[in-house]
C-alpha positions in Angstrom: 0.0 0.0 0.0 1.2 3.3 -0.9 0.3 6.5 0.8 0.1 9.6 -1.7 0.7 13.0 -1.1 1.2 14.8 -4.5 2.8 11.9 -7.0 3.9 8.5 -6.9 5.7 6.2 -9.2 6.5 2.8 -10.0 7.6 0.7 -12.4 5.1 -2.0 -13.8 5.7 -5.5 -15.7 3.1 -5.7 -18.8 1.8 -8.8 -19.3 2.9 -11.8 -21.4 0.8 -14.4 -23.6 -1.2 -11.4 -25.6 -1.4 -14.1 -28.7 -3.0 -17.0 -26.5 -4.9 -14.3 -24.8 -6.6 -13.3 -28.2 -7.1 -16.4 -29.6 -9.0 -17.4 -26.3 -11.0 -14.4 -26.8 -11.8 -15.0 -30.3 -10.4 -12.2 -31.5 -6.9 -10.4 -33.4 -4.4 -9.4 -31.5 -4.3 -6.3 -32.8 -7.8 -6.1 -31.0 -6.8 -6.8 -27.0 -6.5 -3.5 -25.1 -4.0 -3.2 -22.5 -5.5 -1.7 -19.6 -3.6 -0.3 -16.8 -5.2 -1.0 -13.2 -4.6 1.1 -9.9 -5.8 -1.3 -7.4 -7.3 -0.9 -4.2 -7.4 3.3 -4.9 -9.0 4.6 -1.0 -9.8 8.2 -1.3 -12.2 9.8 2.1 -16.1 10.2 0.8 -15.6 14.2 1.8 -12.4 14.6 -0.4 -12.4 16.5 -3.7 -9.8 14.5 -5.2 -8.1 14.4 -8.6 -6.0 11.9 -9.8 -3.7 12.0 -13.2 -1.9 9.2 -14.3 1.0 9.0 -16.9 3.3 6.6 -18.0 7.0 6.8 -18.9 6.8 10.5 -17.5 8.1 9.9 -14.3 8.9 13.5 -13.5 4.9 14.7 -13.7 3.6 16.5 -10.9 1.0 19.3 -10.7 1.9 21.5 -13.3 2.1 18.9 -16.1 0.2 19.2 -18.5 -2.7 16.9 -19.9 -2.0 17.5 -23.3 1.0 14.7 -23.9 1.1 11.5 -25.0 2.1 10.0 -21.7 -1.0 11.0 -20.6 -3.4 8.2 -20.3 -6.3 9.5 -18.3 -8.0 10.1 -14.6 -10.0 9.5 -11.8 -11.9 12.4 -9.7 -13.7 11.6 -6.4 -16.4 14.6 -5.4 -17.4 14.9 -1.8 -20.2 13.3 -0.6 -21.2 14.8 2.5 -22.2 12.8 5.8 -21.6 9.0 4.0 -18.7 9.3 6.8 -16.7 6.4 5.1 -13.4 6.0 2.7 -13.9 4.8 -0.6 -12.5 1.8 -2.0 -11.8 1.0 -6.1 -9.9 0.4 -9.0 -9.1 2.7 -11.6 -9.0 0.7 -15.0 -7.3 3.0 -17.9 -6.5 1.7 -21.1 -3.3 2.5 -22.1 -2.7 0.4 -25.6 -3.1 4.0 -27.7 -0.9 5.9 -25.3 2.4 2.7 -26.1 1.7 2.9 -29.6 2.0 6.6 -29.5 5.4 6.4 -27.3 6.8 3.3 -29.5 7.3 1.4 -26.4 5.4 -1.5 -27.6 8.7 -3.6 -26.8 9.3 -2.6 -23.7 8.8 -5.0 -21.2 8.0 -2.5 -18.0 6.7 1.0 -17.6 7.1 3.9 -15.5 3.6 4.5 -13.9 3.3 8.2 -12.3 -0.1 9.0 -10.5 -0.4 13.3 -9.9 -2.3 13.8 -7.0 -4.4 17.1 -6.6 -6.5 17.1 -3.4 -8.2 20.7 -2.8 -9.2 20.2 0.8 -7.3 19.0 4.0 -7.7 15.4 4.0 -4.8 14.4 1.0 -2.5 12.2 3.3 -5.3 10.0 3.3 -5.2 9.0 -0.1 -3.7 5.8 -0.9 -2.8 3.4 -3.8 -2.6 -0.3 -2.7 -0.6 -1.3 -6.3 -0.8 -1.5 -10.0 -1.3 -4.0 -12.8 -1.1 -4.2 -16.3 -3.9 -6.6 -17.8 -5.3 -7.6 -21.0 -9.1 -6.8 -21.8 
């Protein structure tokens, strides 16, 4: 589990066995979608919370902007007053456009940075419990 405060990184195996995974899906492989998961993502009900996540831009932070390649999408969490509990998810993004893109469709791991903006008090209790690469 990893507590956030403004940006975290990691480094990510993608998976292996996309041709089997295709053919068991009935379809090409130019058709399975790699899909990048933040697991087990806790953010407080009463948090306004923003969450950007790149890959192989391991230097993000606030200021970055959205409009890169590395890019690949976000989560926002809204407050919802008197519920009194954290919640719990995954973030699924798909992140097969965002390789091509970068040319890294060799590459074997990737640099995962999540940007966190939190505009209230309660950002230290933000947390990430891992990350996975999966095919869908």
């Amino acid at each position: 589990k990893v507590g956030v405060s403004e940006t975290v990184s990691a480094v990510v195996e993608r998976p292996t066995g996309k041709a089997a995974f295709a053919q068991a899906k009935g379809i090409t492989e130019s058709q399975v979608e790699e899909v990048l998961v933040l697991e087990d993502v806790i953010v407080p009900t009463g948090s306004n919370t923003y969450l950007a996540v790149f890959i192989n831009l391991p230097d993000a932070n606030t200021s970055t902007t959205l409009d890169c390649a590395e890019y690949v999408g976000s989560y926002a969490n809204l407050p919802h007053m008197g519920m009194g509990m954290d919640r719990v998810t995954d973030v699924r993004l798909s992140i097969t456009t965002n390789i091509t893109n970068l040319g890294i469709e060799d590459q074997d791991t990737i640099a995962i940075t999540v940007v966190v903006k939190v505009l209230d008090e309660e950002a230290s209790q933000v947390s990430v419990g891992g990350f996975k690469i999966e095919y869908a």
